[in-house]
C-alpha positions as CSV (number, residue, x, y, z in Angstrom):
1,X,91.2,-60.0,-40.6
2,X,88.9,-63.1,-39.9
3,X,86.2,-64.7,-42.1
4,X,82.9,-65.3,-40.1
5,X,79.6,-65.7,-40.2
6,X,76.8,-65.3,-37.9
7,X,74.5,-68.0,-36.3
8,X,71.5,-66.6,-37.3
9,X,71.5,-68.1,-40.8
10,X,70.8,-71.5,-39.5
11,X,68.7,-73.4,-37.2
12,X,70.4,-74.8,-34.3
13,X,70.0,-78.3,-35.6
14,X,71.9,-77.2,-39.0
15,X,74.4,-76.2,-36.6
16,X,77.0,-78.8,-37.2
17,X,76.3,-78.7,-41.1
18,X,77.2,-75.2,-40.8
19,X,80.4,-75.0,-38.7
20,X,81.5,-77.7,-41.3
21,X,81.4,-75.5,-44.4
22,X,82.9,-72.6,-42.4
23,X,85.5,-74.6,-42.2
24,X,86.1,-75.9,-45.0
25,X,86.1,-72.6,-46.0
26,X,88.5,-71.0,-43.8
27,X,86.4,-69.2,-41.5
28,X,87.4,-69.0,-37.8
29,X,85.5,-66.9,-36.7
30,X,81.1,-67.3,-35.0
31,X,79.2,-64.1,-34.4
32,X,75.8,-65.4,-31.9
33,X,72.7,-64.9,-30.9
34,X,72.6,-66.2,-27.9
35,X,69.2,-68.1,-28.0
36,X,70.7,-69.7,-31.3
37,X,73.8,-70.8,-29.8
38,X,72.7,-72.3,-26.3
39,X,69.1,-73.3,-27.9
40,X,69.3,-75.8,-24.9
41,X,69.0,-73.6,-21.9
42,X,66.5,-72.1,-20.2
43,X,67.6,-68.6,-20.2
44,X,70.6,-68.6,-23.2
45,X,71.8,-66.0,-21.3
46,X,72.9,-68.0,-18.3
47,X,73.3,-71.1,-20.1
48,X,74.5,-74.2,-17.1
49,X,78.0,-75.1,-17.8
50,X,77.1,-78.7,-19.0
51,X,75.1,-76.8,-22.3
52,X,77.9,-74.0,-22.2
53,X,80.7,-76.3,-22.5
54,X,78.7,-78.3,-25.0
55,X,77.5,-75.4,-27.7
56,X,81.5,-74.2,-27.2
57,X,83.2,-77.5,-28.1
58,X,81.3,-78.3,-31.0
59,X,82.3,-74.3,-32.5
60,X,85.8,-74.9,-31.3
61,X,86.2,-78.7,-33.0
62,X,85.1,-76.8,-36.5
63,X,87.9,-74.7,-35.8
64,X,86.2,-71.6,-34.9
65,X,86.3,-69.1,-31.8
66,X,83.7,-66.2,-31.0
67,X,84.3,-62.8,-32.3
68,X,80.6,-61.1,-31.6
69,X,77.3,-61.1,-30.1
70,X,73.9,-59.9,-31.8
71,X,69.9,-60.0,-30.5
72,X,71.2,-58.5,-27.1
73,X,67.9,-58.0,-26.2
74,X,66.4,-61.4,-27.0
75,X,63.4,-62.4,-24.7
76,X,63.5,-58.8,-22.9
77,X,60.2,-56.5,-23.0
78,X,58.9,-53.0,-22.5
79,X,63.2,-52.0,-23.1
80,X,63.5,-49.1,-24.8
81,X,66.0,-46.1,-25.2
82,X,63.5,-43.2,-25.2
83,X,60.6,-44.3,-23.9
84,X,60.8,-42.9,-19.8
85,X,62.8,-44.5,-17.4
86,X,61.2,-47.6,-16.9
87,X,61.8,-48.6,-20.0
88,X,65.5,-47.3,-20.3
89,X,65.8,-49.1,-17.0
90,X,65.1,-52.6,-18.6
91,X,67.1,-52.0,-21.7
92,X,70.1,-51.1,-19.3
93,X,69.5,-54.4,-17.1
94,X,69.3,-56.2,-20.7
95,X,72.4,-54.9,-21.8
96,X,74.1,-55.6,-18.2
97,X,72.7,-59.1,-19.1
98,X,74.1,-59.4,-22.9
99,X,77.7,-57.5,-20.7
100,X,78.3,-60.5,-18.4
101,X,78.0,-63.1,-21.2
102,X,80.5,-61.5,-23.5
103,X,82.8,-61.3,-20.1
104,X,82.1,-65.1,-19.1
105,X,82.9,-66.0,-22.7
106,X,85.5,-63.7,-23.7
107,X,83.1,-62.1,-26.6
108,X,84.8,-59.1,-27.7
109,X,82.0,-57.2,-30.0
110,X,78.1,-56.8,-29.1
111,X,76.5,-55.6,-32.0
112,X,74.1,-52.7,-30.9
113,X,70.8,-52.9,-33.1
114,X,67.4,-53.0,-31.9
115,X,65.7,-50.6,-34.1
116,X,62.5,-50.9,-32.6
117,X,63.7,-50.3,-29.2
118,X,65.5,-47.0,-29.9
119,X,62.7,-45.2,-31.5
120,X,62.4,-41.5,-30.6
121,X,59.1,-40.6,-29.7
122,X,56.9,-37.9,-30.8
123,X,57.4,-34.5,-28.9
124,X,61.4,-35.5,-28.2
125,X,63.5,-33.3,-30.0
126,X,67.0,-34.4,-31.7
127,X,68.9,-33.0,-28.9
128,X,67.0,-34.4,-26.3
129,X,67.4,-38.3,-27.8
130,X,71.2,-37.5,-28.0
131,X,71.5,-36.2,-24.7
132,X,69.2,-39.1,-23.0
133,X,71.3,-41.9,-25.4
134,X,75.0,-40.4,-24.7
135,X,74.4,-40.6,-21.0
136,X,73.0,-44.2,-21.5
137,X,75.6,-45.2,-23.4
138,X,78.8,-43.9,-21.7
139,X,77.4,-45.7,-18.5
140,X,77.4,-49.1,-20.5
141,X,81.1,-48.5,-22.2
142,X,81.9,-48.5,-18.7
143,X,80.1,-51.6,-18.0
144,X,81.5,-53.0,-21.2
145,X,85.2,-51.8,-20.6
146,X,85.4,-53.5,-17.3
147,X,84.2,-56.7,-18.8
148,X,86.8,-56.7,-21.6
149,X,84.2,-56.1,-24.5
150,X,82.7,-53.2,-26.2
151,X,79.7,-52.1,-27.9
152,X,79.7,-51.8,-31.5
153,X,76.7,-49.0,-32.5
154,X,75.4,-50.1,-35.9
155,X,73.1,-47.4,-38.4
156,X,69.6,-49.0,-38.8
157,X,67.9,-47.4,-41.8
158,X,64.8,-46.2,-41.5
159,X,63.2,-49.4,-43.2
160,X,63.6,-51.1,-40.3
161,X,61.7,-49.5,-37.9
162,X,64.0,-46.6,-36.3
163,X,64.5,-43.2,-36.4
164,X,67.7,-42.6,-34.2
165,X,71.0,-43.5,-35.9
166,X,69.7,-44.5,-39.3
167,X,72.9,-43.5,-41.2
168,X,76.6,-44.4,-40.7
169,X,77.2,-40.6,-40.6
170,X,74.4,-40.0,-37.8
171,X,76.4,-42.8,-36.1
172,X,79.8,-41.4,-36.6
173,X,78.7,-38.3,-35.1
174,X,77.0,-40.3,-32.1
175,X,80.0,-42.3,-31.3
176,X,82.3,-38.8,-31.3
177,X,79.8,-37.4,-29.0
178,X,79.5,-41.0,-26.5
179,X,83.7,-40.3,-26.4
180,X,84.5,-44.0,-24.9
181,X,86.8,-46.2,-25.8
182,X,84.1,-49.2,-25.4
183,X,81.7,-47.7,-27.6
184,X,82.6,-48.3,-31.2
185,X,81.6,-48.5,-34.5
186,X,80.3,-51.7,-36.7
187,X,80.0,-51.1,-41.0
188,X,76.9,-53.1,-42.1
189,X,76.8,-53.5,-45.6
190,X,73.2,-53.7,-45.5
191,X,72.4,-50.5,-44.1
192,X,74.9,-48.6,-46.5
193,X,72.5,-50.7,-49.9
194,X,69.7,-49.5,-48.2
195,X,70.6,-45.8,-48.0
196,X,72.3,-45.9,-51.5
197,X,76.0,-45.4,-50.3
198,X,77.3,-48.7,-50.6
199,X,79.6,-46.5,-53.1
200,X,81.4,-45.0,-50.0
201,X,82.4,-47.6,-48.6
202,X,86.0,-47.1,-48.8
203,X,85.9,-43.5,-47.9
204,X,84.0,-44.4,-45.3
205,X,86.8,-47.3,-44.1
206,X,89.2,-45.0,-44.2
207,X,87.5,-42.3,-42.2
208,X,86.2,-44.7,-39.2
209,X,89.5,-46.3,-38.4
210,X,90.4,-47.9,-35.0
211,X,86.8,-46.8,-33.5
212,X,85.6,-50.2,-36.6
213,X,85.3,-52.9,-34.4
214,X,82.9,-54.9,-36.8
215,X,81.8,-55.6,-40.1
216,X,78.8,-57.1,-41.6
217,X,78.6,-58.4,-45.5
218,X,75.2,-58.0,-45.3
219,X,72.2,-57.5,-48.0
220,X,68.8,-55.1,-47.8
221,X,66.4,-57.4,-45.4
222,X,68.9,-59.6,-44.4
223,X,68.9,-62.0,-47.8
224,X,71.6,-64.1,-48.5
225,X,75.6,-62.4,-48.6
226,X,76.8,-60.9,-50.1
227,X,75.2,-61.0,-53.1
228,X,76.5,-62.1,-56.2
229,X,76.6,-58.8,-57.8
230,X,78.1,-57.1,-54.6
231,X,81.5,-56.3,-55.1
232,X,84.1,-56.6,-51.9
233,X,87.3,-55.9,-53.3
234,X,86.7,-52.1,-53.2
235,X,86.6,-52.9,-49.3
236,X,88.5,-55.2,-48.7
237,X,91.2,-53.0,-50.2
238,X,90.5,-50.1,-47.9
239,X,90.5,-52.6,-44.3
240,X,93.8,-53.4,-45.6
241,X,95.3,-49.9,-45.9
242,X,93.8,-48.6,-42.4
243,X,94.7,-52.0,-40.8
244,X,91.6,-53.8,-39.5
245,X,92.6,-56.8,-37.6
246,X,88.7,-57.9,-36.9
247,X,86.1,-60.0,-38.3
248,X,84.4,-59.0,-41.1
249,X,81.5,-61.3,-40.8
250,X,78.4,-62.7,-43.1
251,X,74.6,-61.6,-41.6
252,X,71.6,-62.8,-43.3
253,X,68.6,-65.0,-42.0
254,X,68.0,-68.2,-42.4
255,X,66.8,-68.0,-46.1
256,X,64.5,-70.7,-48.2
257,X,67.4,-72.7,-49.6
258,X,68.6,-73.3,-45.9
259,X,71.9,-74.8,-45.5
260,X,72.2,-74.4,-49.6
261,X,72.0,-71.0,-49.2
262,X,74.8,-70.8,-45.9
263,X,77.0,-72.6,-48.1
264,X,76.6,-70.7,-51.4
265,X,77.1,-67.3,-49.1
266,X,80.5,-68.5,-47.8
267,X,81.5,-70.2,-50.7
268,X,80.6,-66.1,-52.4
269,X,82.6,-64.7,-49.1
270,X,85.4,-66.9,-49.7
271,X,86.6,-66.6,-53.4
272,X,86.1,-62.7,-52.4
273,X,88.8,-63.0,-49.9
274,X,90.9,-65.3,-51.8
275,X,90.9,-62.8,-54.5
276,X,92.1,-59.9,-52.5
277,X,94.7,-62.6,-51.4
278,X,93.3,-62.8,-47.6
């Protein structure tokens, strides 16, 4: 397992502040946004190689290699999943888009969120959304598959603006129905506070497997992680047992305390994992 953390708890000029506490604490691992991580160019998705090699050298002299991708769908509009094909049309060229950076980078996990975008409509039934959302997805764990990455689907509650996929179970059952190896499966902490399960966890762990290709110590609305009344060993315990090799990774925003707060989140992550003797 890897300690990381991702970029979206900083503002790219705390960036050096930040890779310096990773590493200090042990983490060698960066989860992106793109338009966080090459701030400098004009489309972050086809950053120049002068800002590419740039943005990479600085993570790599703190130590640290990328492990995932998040905000896939940064600066693209009228996307959605269930909204006609037009709009499934630009979500698929946004994902082909988020695709080719993981492959030019070597990015192994995009994280799959975008509540807002997969939002079934009124008058589409259940079985319609799955059947319109498996087809769009198998297509892209081809796409993914080829380009030595795969999508990681990740339960939104309802809170957040979504309907489709709001529970880990709904999401189980999704990416058993998808059947690709390149569509996977990410635990967010968040999501299981939010949907009072966080008790599961373990079970949940142990069910899931090889298809966990991500986690994310997250809190409710993205505040500061984990908090210090969440306790990780429960988990941590149960990622040991089935074997999980991947990051387990700190999302939150950018909170008040700024860089305070990044460093009292890894400093939390941290005596975590050096309690479970990670």
């Amino acid at each position: 397992m890897r300690m990381s953390m991702s970029n979206i708890a900083w503002l790219p000029d705390e960036r050096h502040a930040a890779y310096e506490a990773m590493a200090e604490a042990g983490m060698t691992g960066l989860e992106i946004a793109p338009g966080l991580f090459f701030h400098a160019a004009e489309d972050p998705f086809c950053p120049p190689e002068h800002i590419a090699a740039e943005a990479l050298s600085e993570m790599s002299g703190a130590g640290l290699s990328l492990v995932s991708m998040q905000s896939l769908l940064f600066g693209v509009t009228g996307a959605a999943v269930f909204e006609g094909e037009e709009a499934r049309t630009r979500l698929h060229a946004g994902m082909l888009r988020a695709i080719g950076l993981a492959e030019r980078f070597g990015i192994p996990n995009l994280v799959f969120g975008s509540p807002g975008q997969r939002r079934i409509p009124e008058g589409m039934t259940a079985a319609e959304a799955q059947d319109i959302a498996v087809a769009l997805f198998r297509d892209l764990g081809d796409h993914a598959q080829a380009a030595g990455t795969r999508i990681a689907m990740e339960a939104n509650p309802a809170a957040y603006g979504t309907n489709f996929l709001t529970t880990l179970e709904q999401n189980i059952d999704f990416v058993a129905a998808v059947g690709h190896p390149a569509i996977v499966l990410i635990l967010d902490l968040g999501t299981m506070h939010m949907n009072d399960s966080f008790g599961t966890v373990p079970d949940r762990v142990a069910e899931l497997g090889a298809r966990l290709n991500h986690v994310h110590v997250s809190e409710p609305q993205l505040a500061p992680a984990p908090a210090p009344d969440t306790d990780l060993a429960p988990m941590f315990k149960a990622l040991k047992t089935v074997g999980y090799d991947r990051a387990i990774s700190i999302e939150m925003k950018r909170a008040p305390g700024g860089l305070d707060d990044v460093r009292g989140a890894i400093a939390r992550l941290s005596a975590a994992w050096r309690a479970e003797g990670l």
